[in-house]
C-alpha positions in Angstrom: 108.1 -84.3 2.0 106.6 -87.8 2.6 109.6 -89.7 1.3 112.4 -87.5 2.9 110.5 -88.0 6.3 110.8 -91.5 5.5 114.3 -91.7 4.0 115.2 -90.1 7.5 113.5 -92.3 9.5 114.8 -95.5 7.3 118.3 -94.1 7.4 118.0 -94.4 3.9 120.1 -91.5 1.6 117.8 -89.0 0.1 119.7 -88.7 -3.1 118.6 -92.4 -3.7 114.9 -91.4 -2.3 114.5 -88.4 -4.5 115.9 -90.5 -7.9 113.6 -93.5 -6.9 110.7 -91.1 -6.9 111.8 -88.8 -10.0 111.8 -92.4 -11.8 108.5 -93.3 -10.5 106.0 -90.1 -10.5 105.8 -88.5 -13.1 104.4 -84.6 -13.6 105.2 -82.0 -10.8 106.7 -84.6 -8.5 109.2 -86.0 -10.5 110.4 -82.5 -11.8 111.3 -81.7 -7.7 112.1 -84.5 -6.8 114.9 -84.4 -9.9 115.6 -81.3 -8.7 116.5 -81.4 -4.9 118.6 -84.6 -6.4 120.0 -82.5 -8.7 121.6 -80.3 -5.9 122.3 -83.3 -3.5 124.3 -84.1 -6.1 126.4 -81.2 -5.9 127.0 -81.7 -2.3 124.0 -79.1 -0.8 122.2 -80.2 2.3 118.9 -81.5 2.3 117.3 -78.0 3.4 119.3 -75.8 1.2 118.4 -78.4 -2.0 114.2 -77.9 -1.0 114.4 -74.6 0.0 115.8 -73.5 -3.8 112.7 -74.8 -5.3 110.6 -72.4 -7.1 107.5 -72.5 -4.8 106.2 -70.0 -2.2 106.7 -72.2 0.5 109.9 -74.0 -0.4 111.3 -72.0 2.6 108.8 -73.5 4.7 109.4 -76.8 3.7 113.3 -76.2 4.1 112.4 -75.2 7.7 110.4 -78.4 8.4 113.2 -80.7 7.0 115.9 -78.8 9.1 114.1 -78.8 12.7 113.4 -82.6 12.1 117.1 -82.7 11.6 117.9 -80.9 14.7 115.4 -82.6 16.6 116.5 -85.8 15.5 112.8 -86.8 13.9 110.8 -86.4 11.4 107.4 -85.5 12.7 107.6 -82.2 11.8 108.2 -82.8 8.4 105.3 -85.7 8.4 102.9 -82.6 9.9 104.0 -80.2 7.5 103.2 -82.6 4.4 99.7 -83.3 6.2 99.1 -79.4 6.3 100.1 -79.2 2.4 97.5 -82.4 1.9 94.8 -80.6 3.9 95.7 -77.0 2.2 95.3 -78.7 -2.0 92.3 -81.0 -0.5 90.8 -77.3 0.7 91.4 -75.7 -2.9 89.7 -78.6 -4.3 86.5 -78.5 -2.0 86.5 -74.6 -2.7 86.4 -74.5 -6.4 84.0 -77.4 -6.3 81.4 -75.7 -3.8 82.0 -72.2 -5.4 81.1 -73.9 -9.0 77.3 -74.5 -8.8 76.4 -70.8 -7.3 78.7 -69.5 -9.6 76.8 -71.7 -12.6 73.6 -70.7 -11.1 74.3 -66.8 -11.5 75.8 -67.7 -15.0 72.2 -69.9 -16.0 70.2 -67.0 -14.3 72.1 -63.9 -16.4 71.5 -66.2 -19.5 68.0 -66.6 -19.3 67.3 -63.2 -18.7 69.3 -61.9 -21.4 67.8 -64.4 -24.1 64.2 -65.0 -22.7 63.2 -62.6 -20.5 64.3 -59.8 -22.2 63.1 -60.0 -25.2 59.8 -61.4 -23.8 58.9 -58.1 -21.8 60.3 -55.9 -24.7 58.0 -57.3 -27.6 54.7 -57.5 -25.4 55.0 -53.5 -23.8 51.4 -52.8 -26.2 49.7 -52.6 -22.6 48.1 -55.7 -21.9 50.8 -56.4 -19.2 51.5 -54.2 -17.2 55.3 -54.7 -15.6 57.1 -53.0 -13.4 58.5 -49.4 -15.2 62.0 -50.5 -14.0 61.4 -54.2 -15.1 61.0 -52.6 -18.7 64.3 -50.3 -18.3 66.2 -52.9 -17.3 65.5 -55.7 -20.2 66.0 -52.4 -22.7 69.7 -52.0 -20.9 70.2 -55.6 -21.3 69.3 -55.8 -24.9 71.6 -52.8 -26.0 74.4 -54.0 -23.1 74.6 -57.4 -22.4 78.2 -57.9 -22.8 79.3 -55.2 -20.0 77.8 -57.6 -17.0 79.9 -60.7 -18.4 83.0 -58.2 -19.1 82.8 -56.8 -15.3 82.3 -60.2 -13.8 85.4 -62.0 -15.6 87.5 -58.8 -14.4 86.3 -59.4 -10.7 87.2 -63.1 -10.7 90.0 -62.5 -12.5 90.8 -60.0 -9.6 90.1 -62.4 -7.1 92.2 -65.3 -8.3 94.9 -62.7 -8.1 94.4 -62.3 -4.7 94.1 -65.8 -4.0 97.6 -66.5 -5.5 99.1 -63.4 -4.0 98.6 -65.3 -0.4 101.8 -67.2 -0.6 101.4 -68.5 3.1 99.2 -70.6 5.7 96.1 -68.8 7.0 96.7 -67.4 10.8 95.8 -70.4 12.5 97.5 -72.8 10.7 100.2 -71.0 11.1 100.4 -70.6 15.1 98.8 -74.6 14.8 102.0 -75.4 12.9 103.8 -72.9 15.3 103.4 -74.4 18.4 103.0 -78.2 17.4 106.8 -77.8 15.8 108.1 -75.6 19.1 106.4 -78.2 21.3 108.1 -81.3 19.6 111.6 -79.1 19.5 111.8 -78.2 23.6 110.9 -82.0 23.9 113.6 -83.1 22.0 116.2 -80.3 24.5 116.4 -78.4 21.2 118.0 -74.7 22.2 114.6 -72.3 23.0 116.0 -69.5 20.7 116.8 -72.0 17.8 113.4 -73.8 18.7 111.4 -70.7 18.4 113.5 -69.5 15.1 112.8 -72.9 13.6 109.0 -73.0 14.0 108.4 -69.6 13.1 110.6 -70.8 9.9 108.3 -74.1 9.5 105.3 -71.8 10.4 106.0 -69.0 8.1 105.3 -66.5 10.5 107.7 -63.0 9.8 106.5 -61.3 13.2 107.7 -64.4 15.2 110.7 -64.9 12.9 111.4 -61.1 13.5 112.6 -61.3 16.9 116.1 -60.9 17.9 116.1 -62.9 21.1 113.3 -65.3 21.2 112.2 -66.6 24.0 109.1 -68.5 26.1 108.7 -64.9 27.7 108.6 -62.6 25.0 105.8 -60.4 25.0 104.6 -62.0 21.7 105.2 -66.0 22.7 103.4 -65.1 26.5 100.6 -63.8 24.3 99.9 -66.5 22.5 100.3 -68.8 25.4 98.0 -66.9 27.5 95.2 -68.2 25.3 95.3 -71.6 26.5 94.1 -70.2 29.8 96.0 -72.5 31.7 98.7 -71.4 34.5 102.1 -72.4 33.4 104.0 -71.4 36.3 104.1 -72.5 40.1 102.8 -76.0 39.7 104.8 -78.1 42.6 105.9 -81.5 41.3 105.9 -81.4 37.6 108.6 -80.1 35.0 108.1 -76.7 33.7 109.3 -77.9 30.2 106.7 -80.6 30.1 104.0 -77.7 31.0 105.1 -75.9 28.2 105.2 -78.8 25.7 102.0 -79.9 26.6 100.5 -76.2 26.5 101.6 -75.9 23.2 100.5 -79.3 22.2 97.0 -78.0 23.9 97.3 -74.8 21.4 98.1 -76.8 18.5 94.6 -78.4 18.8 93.0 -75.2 19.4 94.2 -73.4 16.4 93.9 -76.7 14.3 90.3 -76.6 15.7 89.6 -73.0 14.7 91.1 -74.2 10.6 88.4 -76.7 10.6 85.8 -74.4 11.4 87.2 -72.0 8.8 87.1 -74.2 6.2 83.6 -75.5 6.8 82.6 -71.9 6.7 83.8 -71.2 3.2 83.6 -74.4 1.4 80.7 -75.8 3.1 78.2 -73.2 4.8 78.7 -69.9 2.8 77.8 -72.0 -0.5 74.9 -73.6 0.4 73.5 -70.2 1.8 74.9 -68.5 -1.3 73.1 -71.2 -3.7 69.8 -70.8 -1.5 70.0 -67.3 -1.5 70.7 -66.8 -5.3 68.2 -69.9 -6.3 65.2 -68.5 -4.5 66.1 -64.8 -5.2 65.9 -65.5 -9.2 62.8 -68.0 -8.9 61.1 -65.3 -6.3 62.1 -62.3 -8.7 61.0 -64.4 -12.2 57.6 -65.3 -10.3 57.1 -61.9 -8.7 58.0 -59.5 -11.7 57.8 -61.1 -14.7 55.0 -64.2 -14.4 52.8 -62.2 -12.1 51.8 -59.7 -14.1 51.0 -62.2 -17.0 48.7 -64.1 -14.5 47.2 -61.3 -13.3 46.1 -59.6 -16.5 45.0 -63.1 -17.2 42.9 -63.4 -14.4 41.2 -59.9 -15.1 40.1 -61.3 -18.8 
């Protein structure tokens, strides 16, 4: 996306672009960009050759490189590469944070299964005196210990389903990318139905891409302008158009706003609490129910 945007603002030909990077990368990029060469070579435009590639959000993509075309620019398509960046940097930090927690439960299950166990079942003569569900519980351990791995690789293997069945932008990227490409569009006297088709396109967004004649006052687009909570209408002595472009600029911030908060919730916050939470539960648990009554049998001798 980053060397279209610049082949169009260069006025250089994409074809040459896309061979010039096919040559260069190697891996992933230089498979597309052999590929959208590929079809440039057989005369399809620029958004039919990216939106044929095999990836969720080719059609996206396609959508991004044709509003910078009809809007002359190509900050859309610069914004949308920026949201990919953002979205891979994400899956990175989220893997990354999710690891050690996940290591810790991993560690924890391990140690109980091959020390602990054992431990409480070979020293039940009487002299310590554990918990009577301590005991059952390292007895199910030693005769199942393979069913808790088996049941935890299905649930992550469930999950990663899930994950990868979410082909598009979480909500507020979406309306971020939504409005930021419909703003930059009515600047740039773009048509308001083929402005509002375009973004929702770029945006991914069926329920906006749905409507059969879009417009700043359809119920859905007065919606989501109503939550800048600023009045549009009846301002003497500026252009409504600029109102609108700047509201939607305004919104663009909001929602990009509200992304960063939800990635700092799931890669930052929520593992930290989760490797708190499941470091002190185990070291609380192992002092509590297992060491205790060793120490306190060996106080009474």
């Amino acid at each position: 996306m980053d060397e279209i945007a610049s082949a169009m603002r260069s006025g250089t030909p994409v074809i040459d672009s896309m061979r010039r990077l096919q040559d260069k990368r190697l891996g992933r990029v230089a498979l597309v960009a052999g590929s959208i060469a590929v079809a440039l070579d057989r005369g399809e435009s620029v958004p039919t050759a990216v939106g044929a590639l095999d990836s969720p959000i080719a059609q996206q993509a396609a959508a991004s490189v044709s509003a910078s075309e009809k809007s002359n620019h190509s900050v859309l398509m610069e914004r949308f590469s920026r949201q990919l960046r953002r979205r891979a940097e994400y899956a990175r930090r989220l893997r990354l944070a999710w690891f050690y927690p996940l290591l810790l439960v991993v560690v924890g299950y391990f140690v109980a299964v091959l020390c602990l166990a054992p431990m409480i079942w070979a020293n039940q003569s009487g002299e310590f005196h554990w918990p009577a569900w301590v005991v059952r519980l390292s007895e199910w351990l030693l005769a199942n210990w393979y069913w808790p791995p088996v049941v935890f690789g299905v649930v992550v293997f469930l999950l990663f389903l899930l994950i990868r069945s979410r082909r598009g932008f979480p909500r507020s990227i979406r309306l971020g990318l939504f409005c930021s490409s419909l703003a930059d569009q009515i600047a740039n006297e773009v048509p308001e139905d083929v402005a509002i088709r375009a973004a929702a396109s770029l945006a991914g967004d069926r329920m906006l891409g749905s409507l059969e004649s879009p417009s700043l006052q359809s119920p859905q687009l007065q919606r989501i302008l109503s939550e800048a909570e600023i009045p549009t209408q009846n301002l003497p002595g500026i252009n409504q158009q600029q109102i609108t472009v700047s509201v939607l600029h305004y919104l663009a911030a909001m929602y990009s706003e509200r992304s960063r908060r939800h990635v700092y919730f799931w890669a930052q916050l929520l593992p930290r609490i989760a490797m708190a939470v499941i470091g002190g539960g185990l070291a609380l648990s192992y002092v509590w129910w297992v060491i205790g009554p060793v120490y306190r049998q060996v106080a009474q001798w």
